[in-house]
N, C-alpha and C positions, 0 to 999 in steps of 0.2 A: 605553446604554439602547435596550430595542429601539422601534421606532417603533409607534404606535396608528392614526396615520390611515394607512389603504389610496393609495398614490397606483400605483394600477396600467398605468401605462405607461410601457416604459424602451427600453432601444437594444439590452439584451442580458437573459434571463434565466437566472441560474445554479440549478439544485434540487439544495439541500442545501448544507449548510456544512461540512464533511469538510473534511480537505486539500486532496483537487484542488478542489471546488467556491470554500473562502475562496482558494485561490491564484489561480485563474482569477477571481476576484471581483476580488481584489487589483489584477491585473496589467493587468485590463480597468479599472477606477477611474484607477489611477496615469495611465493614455494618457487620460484623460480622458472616456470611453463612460458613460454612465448605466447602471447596473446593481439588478436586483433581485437578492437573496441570499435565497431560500426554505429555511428551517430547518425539517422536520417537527415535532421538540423545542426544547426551552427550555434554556441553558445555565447550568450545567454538566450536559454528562451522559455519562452512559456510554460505551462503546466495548471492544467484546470487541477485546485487542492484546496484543504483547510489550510493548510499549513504548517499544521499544529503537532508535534512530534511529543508521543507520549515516553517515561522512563524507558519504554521497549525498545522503541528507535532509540533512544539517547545510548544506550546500552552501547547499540551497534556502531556508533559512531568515535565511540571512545575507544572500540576496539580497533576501529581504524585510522586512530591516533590523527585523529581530526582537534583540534582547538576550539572547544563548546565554550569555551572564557572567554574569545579574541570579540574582537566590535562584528556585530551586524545576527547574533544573536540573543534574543531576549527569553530569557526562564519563567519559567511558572512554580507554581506552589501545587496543583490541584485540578481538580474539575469544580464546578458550581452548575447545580443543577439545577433548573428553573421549572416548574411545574405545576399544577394544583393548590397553586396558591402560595405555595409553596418555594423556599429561595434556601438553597443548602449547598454549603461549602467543603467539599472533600478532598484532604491531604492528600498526594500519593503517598502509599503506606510505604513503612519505612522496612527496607527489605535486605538481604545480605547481596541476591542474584541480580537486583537494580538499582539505578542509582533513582533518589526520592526528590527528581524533579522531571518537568518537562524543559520543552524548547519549543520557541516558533521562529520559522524563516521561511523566507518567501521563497517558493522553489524554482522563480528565475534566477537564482543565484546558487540554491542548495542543490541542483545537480550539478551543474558546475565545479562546484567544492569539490566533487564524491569523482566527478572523469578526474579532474584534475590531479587528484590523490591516488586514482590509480594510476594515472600516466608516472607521475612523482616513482610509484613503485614497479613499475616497468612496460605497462600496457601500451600499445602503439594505438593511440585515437586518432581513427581517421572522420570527423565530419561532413556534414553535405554529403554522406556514404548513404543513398537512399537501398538497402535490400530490395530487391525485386522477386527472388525466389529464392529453394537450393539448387544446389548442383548434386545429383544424385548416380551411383554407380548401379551395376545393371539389377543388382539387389536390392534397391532402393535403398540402401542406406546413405544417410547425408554425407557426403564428403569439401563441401563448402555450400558459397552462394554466389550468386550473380548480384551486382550491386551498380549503379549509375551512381558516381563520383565529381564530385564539384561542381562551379558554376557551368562545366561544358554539358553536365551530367552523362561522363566519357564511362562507355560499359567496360565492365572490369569483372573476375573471376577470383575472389580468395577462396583456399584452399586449408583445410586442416581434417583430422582424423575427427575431430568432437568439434561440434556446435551448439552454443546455446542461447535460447530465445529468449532474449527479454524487451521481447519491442509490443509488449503491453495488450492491454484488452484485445484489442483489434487483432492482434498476431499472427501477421499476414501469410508470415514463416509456418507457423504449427498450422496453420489451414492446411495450404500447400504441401504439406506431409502428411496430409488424410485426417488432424485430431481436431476434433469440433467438439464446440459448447454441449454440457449437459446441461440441456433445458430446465431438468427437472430440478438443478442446484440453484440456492438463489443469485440474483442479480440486484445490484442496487444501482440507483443514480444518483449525483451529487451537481449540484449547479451553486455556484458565488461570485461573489462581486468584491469591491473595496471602495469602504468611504472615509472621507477624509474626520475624524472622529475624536476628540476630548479621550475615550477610553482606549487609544491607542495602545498606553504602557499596563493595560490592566495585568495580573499578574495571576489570573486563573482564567485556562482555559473555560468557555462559559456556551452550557447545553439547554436547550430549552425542548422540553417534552411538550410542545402543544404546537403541533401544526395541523390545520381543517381544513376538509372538505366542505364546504359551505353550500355546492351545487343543491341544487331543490327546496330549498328552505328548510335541509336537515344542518346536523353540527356533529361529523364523525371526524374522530380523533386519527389522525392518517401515522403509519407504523412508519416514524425514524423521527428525525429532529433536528432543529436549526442550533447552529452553532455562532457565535462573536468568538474571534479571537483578536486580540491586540497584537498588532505587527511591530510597536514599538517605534515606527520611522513616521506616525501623524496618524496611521489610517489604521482599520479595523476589517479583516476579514470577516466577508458573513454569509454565510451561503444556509445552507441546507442539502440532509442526505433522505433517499426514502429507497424503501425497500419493493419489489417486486410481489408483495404477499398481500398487497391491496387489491380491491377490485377499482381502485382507482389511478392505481399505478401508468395505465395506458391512456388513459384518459384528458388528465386533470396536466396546464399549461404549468410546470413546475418554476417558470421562470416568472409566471404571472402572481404561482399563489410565495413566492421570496418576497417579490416585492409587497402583496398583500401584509405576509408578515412585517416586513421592514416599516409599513405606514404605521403599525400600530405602537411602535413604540416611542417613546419618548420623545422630543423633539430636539431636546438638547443634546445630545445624542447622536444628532447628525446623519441619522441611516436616511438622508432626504436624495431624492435624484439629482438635486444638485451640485451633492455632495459626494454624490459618485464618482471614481476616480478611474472606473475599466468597465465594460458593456460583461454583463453575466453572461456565464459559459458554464455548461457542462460537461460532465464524463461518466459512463460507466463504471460501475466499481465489481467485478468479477469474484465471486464469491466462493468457498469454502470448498476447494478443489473443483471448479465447474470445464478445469479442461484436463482430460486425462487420457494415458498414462504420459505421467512426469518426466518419465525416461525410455527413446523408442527408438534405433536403429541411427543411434547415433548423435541424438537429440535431445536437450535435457531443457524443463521450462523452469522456468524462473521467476516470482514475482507474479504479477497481472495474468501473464501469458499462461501461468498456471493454474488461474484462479484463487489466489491467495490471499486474497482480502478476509480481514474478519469478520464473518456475519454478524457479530455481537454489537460494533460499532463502527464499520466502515475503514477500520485500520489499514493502511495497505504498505504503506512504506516500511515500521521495520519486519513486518512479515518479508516484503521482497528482498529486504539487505540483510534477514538472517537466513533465507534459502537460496540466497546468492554464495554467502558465506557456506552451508550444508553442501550445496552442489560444487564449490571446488575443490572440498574436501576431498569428495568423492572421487572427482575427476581427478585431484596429486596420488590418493594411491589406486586407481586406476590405469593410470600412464605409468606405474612403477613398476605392474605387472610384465611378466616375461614373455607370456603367449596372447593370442587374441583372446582366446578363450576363458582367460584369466582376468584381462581385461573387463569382457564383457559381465563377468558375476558381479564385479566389481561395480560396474557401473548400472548393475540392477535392481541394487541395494538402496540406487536414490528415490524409485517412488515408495519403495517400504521404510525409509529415514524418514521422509515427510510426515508418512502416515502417523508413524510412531510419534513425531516431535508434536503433530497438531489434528490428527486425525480425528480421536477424542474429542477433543474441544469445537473440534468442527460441526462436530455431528449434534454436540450439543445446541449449539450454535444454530443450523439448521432447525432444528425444534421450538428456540428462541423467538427465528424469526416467523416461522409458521403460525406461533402463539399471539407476537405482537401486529400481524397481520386480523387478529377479530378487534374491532372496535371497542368494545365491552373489556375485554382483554387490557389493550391497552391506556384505554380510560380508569382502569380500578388499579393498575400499575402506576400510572402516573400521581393519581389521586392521594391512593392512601401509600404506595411504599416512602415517599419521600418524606413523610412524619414521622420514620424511623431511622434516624441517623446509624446504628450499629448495623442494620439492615442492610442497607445504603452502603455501606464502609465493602460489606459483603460481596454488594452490588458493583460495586466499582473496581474491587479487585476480579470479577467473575468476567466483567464486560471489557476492561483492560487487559486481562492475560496477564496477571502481575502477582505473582507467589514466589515463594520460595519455592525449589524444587522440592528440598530435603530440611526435617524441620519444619519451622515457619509456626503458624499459632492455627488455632483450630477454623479460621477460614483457609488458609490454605491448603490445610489437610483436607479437609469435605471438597473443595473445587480440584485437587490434584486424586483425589480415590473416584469424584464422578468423572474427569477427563480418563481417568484408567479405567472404568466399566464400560464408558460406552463406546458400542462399535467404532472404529477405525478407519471411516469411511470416506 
């Protein structure tokens, strides 16, 4: 139940209940911190997504002693890559630091799960808590927010020493405290639907490397890919993600060329518009640190808000639930501290944690996407990498974030020594 009476003062404020926001709720509760959880919405609700939660998120959920066995979760084996003619099916690798499956749910209900498990561990979820700005002292440092609360949308003042944002791309909060988007990081979009579909229980997530630009009577290969996933409950997620490094990226009706793709396949299959089951919606997907710095006068991001998506594949979710997790670390022994001063090193340590846990791979990432933004590029990528399964195997642990830290076999030594060369950016 959500709560009614306002008790507006806490030790920590999290905005927004997302992944990173209920994990960083969670993990700040569990150490014992007094926590507000500001919801703009009422649950269950919406959420433009795949759905599709690779070993990385499963990781994070296990950690938070969530039940991945119980009804209303269905598991996967894999990816299956579709491309160049090409039709190839890859295990998650079997690893000591992940577990060697995925999961899909639908995340009108998977956020849900994640408030309500932080509430279970102490967090006070107030819903229909719409953030409107901070509340800042004469130093600008944050010292709450101003929020309009429930159906009256009655203005209200919470109050704590730390705040943190995870009210998602948009991050209305990190505006309003001076931190804007680096343009020059990439962005991506993602738009999907749901049809009611025969391969509802398939049991590999399923990627297809061939979306077109067809404008002019040319045929270029556009940088990202449509996704099927099996929801398990009759219907089939299918959307599509594209990257910002097209020169078609601003252009081209992406909800036009979904359905383009969807006519092409199969019939039986079902991806028909009459078999549509919700009107396609998109969202931006905020990329590889593109709002910074992570930690500023009070202010720590989180997820979206920080740009934390993986350029590699669009990942976003368990990047947000393992920097929700990293930033309450930070914030339990920072509030352990004895002076302010003590405090503050304390809490400056969160954008060099980041950097260090994904900086690396970021940067790589960027480059990634840079590369699969030329045509040609990703036409000889699609074409001939998928004829090499051990290639592939390479591929999939590189594009998933999925190694061993320490140990592991010689792909994850070559993807853990180039995430340690390259800048930290």
């Amino acid at each position: 139940m959500t709560e009614t009476a306002v008790e507006s003062t806490a030790d920590v404020i999290v905005v927004g209940a997302g992944p990173a926001g209920s994990s960083t709720a969670y993990w700040l509760a569990q150490a014992g911190l007094d926590v507000l959880l500001l919801e703009k919405t009422e649950f269950p609700r919406e959420k433009v997504c795949g759905d599709g939660l690779t070993p990385r998120a499963v990781k994070q959920l296990v950690d938070m002693g969530i039940d991945v066995s119980a009804e209303g979760w269905l598991r996967n084996k894999g990816l299956r890559i579709i491309g160049g003619g090409v039709r190839l099916e890859l295990d998650w690798p079997d690893l000591a630091a992940f577990p060697d499956y995925g999961l899909v749910r639908k995340r009108a209900d998977f956020d849900e799960l994640l408030a309500r498990q932080a509430q279970k561990a102490g967090a006070r979820l107030y819903e229909n808590c719409n953030v409107s700005g901070p509340v800042q002292d004469r130093t600008g440092r944050i010292t709450g927010v101003t929020a309009k609360i429930g159906p009256d949308k009655r203005e209200v003042e919470f109050h704590a020493p730390l705040v943190v944002a995870a009210d998602g791309n948009s991050t209305r909060l990190s505006l309003a405290m001076g931190l804007h988007r680096i343009e020059s990081r990439p962005m991506g979009v993602a738009y999907r639907t749901y049809f009611t579909s025969p391969r509802h229980d398939d049991d590999y997530l399923e990627s297809w490397l061939e979306l077109w630009d067809t404008r002019g009577g040319q045929k270029k290969l556009l940088p990202g890919y449509g996704w099927i996933f099996g929801m398990g409950d009759g219907t089939s997620n299918v959307g599509l993600g594209i990257l910002n490094s097209s020169p078609a990226f601003g252009d081209l009706n992406w909800r036009e060329v979904l359905k383009s793709w969807c006519a092409g396949m199969p019939e039986e299959w079902g991806y028909t518009p009459e078999n549509m089951t919700e009107p396609i919606r998109g969202a931006a997907l905020p990329m590889a640190f593109n709002r910074q710095p992570h930690y500023t006068r009070g202010l720590l991001l989180v997820g979206d808000a920080g740009g934390l998506v993986n350029p590699f594949n669009g990942e976003g979710i368990a990047y947000a639930m393992e920097s929700g997790q990293l930033a309450a670390g930070v914030i339990v022994q920072a509030m352990a501290r004895i002076t302010p001063e003590g405090r503050e090193r304390a809490l400056a340590r969160y954008p060099q944690l980041l950097k260090d846990t994904y900086g690396g791979y970021y940067t790589l990432g960027r480059a990634f996407v840079k590369l699969i933004g030329n045509d040609r590029v990703m036409r000889i990528a699609a074409e001939r990498g998928l004829t090499h399964p051990v290639l592939m195997k390479f591929v999939l642990k590189l594009l998933a974030n999925l190694t061993d830290p320490t140990g592991g076999d010689v792909a994850d030594r070559i993807i853990n020594g180039l995430t340690k060369v390259a800048p930290r950016a």
